[in-house]
N, C-alpha and C positions, 0 to 999 in steps of 0.2 A: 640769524641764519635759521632757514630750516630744517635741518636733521631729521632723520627718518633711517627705518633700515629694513631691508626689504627680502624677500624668498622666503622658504621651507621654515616651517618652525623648527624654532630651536640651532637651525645653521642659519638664520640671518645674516645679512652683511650690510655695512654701514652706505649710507648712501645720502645725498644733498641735495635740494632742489634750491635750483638759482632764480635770481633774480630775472628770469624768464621765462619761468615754468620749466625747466629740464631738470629731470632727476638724473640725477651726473654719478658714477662709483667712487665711495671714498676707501674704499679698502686698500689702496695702494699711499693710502698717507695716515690711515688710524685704523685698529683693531676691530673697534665698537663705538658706540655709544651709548656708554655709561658712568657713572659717579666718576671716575678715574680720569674721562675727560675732561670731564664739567668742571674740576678743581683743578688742571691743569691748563695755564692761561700759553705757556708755550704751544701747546697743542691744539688748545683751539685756534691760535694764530695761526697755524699752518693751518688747520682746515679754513679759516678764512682765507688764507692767501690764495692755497688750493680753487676753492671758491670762485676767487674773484679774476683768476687768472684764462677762465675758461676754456683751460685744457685737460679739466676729468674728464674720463670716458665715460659717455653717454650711456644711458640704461633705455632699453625698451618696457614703456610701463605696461606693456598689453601683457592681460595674461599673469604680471608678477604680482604675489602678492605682497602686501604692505604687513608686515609686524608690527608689536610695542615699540615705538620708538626708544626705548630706552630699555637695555641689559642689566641682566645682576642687578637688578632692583634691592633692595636693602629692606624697608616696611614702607609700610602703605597703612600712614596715620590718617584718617576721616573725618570729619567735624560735621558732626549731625546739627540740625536745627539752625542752619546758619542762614537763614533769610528770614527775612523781616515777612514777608510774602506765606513762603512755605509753613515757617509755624502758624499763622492768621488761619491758613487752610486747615491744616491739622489739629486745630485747637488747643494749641499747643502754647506755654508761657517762652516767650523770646529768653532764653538762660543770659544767666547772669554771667556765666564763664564761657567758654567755647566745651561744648561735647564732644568727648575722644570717643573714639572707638575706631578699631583695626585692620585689614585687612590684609590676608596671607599675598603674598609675592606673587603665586600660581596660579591665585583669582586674574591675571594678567594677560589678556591674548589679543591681538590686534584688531586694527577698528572696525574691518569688515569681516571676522572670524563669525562661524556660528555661536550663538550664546543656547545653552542648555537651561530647560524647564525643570526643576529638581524632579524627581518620581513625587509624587504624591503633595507636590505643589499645588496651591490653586489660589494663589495670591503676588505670583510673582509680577515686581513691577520695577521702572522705570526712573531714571534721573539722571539727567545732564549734571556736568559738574565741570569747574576748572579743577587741573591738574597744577599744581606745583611742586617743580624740582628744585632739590636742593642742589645747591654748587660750592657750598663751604660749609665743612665744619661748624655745627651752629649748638653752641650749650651758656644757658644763661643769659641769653642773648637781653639787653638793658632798652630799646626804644623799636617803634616800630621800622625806623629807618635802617635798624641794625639789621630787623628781618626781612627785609624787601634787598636789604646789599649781601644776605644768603641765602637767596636765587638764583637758580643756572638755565629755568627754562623754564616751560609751559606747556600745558597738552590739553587738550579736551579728554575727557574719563567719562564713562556711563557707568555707575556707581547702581548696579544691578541689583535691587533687593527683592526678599521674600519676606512680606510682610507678616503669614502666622509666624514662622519658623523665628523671626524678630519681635513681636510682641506679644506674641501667643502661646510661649510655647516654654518660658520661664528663662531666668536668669539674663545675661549679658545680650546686647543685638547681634553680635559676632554670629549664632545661627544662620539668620538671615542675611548673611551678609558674604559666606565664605565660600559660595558653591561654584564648584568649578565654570570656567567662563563669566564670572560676575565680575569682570573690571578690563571692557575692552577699553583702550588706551591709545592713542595716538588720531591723525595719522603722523604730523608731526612734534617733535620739540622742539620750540621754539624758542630761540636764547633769548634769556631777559632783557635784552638792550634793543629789541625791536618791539616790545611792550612797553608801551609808555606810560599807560595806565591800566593796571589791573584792574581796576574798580570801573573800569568802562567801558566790559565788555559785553554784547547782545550774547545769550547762550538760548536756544530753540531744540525742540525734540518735538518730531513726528511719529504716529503710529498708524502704518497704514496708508500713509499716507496725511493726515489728519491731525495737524498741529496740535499739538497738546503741553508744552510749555516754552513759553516766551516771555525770559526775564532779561538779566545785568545784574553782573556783580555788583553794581551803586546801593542793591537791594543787603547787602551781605550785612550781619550785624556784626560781625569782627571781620576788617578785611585784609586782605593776605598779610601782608609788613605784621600787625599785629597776631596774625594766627600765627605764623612763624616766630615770632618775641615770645609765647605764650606757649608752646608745644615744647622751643627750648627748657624753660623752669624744668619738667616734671622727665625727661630724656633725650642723650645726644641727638643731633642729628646729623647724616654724612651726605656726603656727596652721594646720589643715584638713590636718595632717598625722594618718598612722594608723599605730597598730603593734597587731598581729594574735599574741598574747600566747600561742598555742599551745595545742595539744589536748593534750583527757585520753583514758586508753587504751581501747581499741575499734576504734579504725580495724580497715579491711580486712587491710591490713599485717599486723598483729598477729595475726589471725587461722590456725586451722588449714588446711592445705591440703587442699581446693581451697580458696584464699581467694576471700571473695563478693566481687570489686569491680564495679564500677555498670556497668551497662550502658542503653543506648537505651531506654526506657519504664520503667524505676526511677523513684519517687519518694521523697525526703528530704525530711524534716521536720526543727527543728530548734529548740531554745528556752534562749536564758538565763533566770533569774529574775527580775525585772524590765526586762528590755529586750526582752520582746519575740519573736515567732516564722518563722521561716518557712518556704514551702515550695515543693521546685521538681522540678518532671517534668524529666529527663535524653534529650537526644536525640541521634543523628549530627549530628555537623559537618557 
């Protein structure tokens, strides 16, 4: 399924696009979509049935805007360095474990929201990412099939960084990584059992107009099943939880000097292969 939820920030409401491109209202058979569904198999059955039945009422897309497809987010766990590609660019050693590092819930705003330039940035840049939702309870988890069977979905993420305020600027990347608008998110989730293979997915980002990275996950050097086996050891994980699986290489970063990073009236486009696209004009804080 694809799930999405759509209007005003912050009053979103749940919504489905079918097997025919109609985004349909789900509010009259679930609350949200969030962690609470995702672990709920009764409940997703009835939105499937809902679904398939073809009697939601229709939404008019004109006009509405598209949110995070997912509420009450939990954390938003990140795994740096995770392309074979992206470290080679950065001159970076491919890590021997997966790099954690964080990001706040409220970094979260839909996929064609504006994204804000921090004040006194001048290195803000860019990176497509698979999104992974959790769907079950996952701690300790023993092989990488345990971590792929606690998955509830999928989204495309632009994993928004500031690169001095990230390596320039002392201590943890968390800096550059937490500034309002840095993790638009959707357009949809897409439940695990329409992904057949994570590992084989096209992921591309535009600026401008002007392609600037086109990878696959095939590139990942831990992929998903294992980054989930692996996130478990070190803290829970719940349902409406997200880990943001890391870019392939292209970033501004990587780039020769002058590096092109984003600035005020930029626009970024941004697409997985079946999850979906988005796009967002760049302004001052």
């Amino acid at each position: 399924m694809k799930l999405l939820r759509v209007g005003t920030a912050g009053v979103e409401r749940p919504a489905l696009l079918d097997a025919d491109g109609t985004l349909r209202d789900l509010s009259g058979v679930v609350d949200d979509i969030d962690g609470a569904l995702l672990a709920d198999d009764v409940a997703l059955g009835r939105v499937r049935a809902a679904g398939d039945s073809g009697e939601l009422p229709v939404l008019d897309p004109a006009g509405l805007r598209i949110g995070p497809p997912l509420g009450r987010i939990g954390k938003i766990v990140c795994i740096g360095l995770n392309y074979h590609d992206h470290a080679r660019e950065t001159g970076a050693e491919p890590p021997a474990e997966p790099v954690i590092f964080f990001k706040a819930a409220d970094t979260v705003v839909g996929p064609h929201d504006t994204v804000l330039v921090p004040r006194a940035s001048t290195k803000t840049d860019w990176e497509v990412e698979l999104a992974v939702v959790i769907g079950r309870t996952a701690r300790y988890l023993e092989s990488v099939e345990e971590g792929l069977a606690h998955v509830g979905g999928y989204a495309v993420a632009h994993d928004v960084s500031e690169r001095e305020f990230q390596i320039e600027r002392g201590g943890t990347w968390d800096k550059g990584k937490n500034c309002e608008t840095f993790n638009p998110l959707g357009p949809w989730l897409v439940t695990a059992d329409e992904v057949a293979d994570p590992q084989g997915l096209s992921l591309k980002l535009w600026v401008n107009g002007e392609l600037k990275q086109d990878g696959t996950t095939a590139e990942q050097i831990f992929g998903v099943g294992e980054v989930v086996r692996y996130v478990s050891q070190f803290m829970t994980l719940y349902p409406g939880d997200v880990i943001n699986t890391g870019t392939p290489a292209g970033v501004a970063l990587g780039q020769p000097e002058p590096k092109p990073f984003l600035r005020a009236g930029d626009v970024v486009e941004l697409e997985i292969a079946g999850l979906g696209r988005q796009r967002q004009e760049f302004k001052d804080a």
